[in-house]
C-alpha positions in Angstrom: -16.3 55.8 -105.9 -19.8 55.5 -104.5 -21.5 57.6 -102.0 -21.1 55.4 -99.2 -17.0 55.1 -99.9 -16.9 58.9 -100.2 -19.2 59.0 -96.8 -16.5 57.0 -95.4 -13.6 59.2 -96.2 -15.1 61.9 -95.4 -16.1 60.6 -91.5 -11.8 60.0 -91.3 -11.2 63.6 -92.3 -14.8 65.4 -90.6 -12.8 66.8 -87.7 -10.6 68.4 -90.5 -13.3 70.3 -91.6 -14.6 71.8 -88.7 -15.2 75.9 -89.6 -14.3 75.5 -93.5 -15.9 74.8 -96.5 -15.9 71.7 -98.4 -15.3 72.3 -102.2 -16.2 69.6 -104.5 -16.7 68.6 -108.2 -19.8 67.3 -109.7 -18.9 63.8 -109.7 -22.1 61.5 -109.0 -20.5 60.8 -105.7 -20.0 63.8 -104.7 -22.9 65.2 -105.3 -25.8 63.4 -104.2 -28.7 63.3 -102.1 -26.7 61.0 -99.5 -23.6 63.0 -99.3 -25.9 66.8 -99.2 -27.7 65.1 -96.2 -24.4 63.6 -94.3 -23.3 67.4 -94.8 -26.2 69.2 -93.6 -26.6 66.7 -90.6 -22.4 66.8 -89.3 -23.0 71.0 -89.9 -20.5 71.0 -92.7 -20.7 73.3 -95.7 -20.7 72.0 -99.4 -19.4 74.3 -102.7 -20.3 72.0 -105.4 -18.1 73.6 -108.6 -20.2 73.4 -112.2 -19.2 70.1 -114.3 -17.0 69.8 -116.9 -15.4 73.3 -116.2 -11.4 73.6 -116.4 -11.3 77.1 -114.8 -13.5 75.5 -111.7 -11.6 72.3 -111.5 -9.0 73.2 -108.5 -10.8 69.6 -107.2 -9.3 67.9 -109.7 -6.1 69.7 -110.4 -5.2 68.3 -106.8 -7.0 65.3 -107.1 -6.1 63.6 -110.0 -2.6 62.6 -108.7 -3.9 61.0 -106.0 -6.2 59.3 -107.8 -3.7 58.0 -110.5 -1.3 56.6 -107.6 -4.5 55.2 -105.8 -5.2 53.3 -108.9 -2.3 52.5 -110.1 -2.4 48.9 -107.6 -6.0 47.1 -106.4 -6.4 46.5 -102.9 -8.5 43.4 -101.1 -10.9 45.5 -98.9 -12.6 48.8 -98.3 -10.6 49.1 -95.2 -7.0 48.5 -97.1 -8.7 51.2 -99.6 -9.3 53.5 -97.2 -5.8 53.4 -95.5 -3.9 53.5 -99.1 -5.7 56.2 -99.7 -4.8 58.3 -96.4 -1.2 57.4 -96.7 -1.1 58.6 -100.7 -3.4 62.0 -99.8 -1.2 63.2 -97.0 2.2 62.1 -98.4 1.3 63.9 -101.9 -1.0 67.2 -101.1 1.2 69.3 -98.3 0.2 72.8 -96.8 2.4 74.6 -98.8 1.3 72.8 -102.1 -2.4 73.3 -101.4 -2.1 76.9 -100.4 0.2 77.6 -103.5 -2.5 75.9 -105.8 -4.9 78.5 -103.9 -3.1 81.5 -105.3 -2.8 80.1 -108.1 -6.4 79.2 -108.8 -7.4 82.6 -107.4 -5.6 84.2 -110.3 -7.4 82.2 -112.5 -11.1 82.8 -111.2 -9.9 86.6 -111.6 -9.0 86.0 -115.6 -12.6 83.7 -115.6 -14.3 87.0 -114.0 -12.5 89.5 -116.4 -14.0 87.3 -119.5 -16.8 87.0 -118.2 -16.9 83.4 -117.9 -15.4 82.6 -121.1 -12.2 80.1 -121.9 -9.2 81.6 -120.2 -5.7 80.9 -120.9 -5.3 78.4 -118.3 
């Protein structure tokens, strides 16, 4: 994904985001000049988690589902993209899934904390 796509996903979802933080991995896309400037100019806040980090990865742990389904067929155009992508996001990551992976990845930074940064079991 480039900045520009991930610009684009993010203007669909912007009024989602209104009063909450946007958490995000270090994926080139995420994380560039282009995206930390669309953030700071629509007023939202960015928490970019550390690279290559399993006990930061609650992106990706959500993510990577979506993404295989995404990818599983091509599309023609950015805008059939865009829609396949809605339709997967909303019909796989529910309320009740996301808020469970919340308790669940809050139990993990704990363990991270109490070993100080270390491996944990998870």
């Amino acid at each position: 994904m480039t900045s520009k796509v991930h610009i684009s996903l993010l203007e669909r979802l912007k009024s989602d985001l209104d009063g909450i933080t946007l958490c995000q991995d270090k994926d080139s896309a995420h994380d560039s000049k282009a995206i930390n400037r669309w953030a700071k100019e629509e007023g939202i806040d960015l928490l970019t988690l550390p690279g290559k980090s399993p006990d930061f990865s609650i992106i990706e742990s959500l993510a990577q589902p979506v993404k295989n389904l995404f990818h599983a067929e091509r599309t023609a155009s950015q805008k059939a993209a865009l829609n396949r992508f809605s339709r997967i996001w909303n019909r796989e990551l529910s309320q009740n899934k996301i808020n469970n992976m919340y308790t669940w990845y809050t139990k993990r930074l704990h363990e991270a904390e109490r070993v100080d940064g270390q491996m944990t079991r998870y």
